[in-house]
C-alpha positions in Angstrom: 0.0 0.0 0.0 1.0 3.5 -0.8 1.6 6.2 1.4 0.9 9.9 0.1 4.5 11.6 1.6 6.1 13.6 -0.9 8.1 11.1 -3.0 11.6 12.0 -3.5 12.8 12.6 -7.3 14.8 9.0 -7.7 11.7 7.2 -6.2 8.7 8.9 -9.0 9.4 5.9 -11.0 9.1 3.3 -8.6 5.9 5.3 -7.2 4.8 5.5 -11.0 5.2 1.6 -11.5 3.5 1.0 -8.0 0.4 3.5 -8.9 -0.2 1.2 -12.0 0.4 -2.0 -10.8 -2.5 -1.4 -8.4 -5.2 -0.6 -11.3 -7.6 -3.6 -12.7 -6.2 -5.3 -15.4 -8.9 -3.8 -17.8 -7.5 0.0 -16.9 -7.3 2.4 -19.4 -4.8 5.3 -20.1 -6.9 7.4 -19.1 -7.3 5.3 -15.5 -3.6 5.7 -15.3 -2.9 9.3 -16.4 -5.9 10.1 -13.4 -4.1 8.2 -10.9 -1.1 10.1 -11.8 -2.3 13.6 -12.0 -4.4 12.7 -8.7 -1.0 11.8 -6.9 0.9 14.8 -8.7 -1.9 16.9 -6.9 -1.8 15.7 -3.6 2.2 15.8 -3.9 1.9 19.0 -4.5 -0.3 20.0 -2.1 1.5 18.1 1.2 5.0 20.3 -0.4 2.7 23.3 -0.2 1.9 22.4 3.4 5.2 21.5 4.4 6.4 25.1 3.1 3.7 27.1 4.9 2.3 28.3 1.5 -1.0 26.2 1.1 -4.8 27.8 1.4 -6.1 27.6 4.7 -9.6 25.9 4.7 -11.0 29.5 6.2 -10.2 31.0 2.9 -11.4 28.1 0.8 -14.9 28.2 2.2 -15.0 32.2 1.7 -13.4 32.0 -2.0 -16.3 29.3 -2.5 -19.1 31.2 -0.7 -18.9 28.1 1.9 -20.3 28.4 5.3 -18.1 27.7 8.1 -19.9 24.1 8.7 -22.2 21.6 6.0 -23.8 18.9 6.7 -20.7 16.9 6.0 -18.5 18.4 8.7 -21.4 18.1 11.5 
């Protein structure tokens, strides 16, 4: 099983391989190139985290018109 840490540069192709090796056989490339982009993204976002630079959720509900609790987070 994966973990989502950043992955360092000389692991991305061993991550890569992993990523795929998990799909159903009957994937498509367009299976793979989601599973990538969705990993890319999170990767991203846990640097942007790390740094001190992300979006605090505050200003995510505002930008989004979002009150401060939904349903989802009762």
């Amino acid at each position: 099983m994966l973990t989502f840490m950043s992955t360092p540069a000389q692991n991305i192709k061993l991550t890569a391989h992993q990523l795929i090796d998990q799909l159903p056989e009957n994937s498509t490339w367009d299976d793979v190139l989601y599973r990538l982009a969705v990993r890319r993204s999170i990767e991203i976002g846990l640097r942007e985290s790390e740094a001190g630079t992300g979006v605090d959720t505050q200003t995510v509900r505002t930008q989004f018109g979002l009150s401060k609790s939904t349903p989802q987070n009762k």
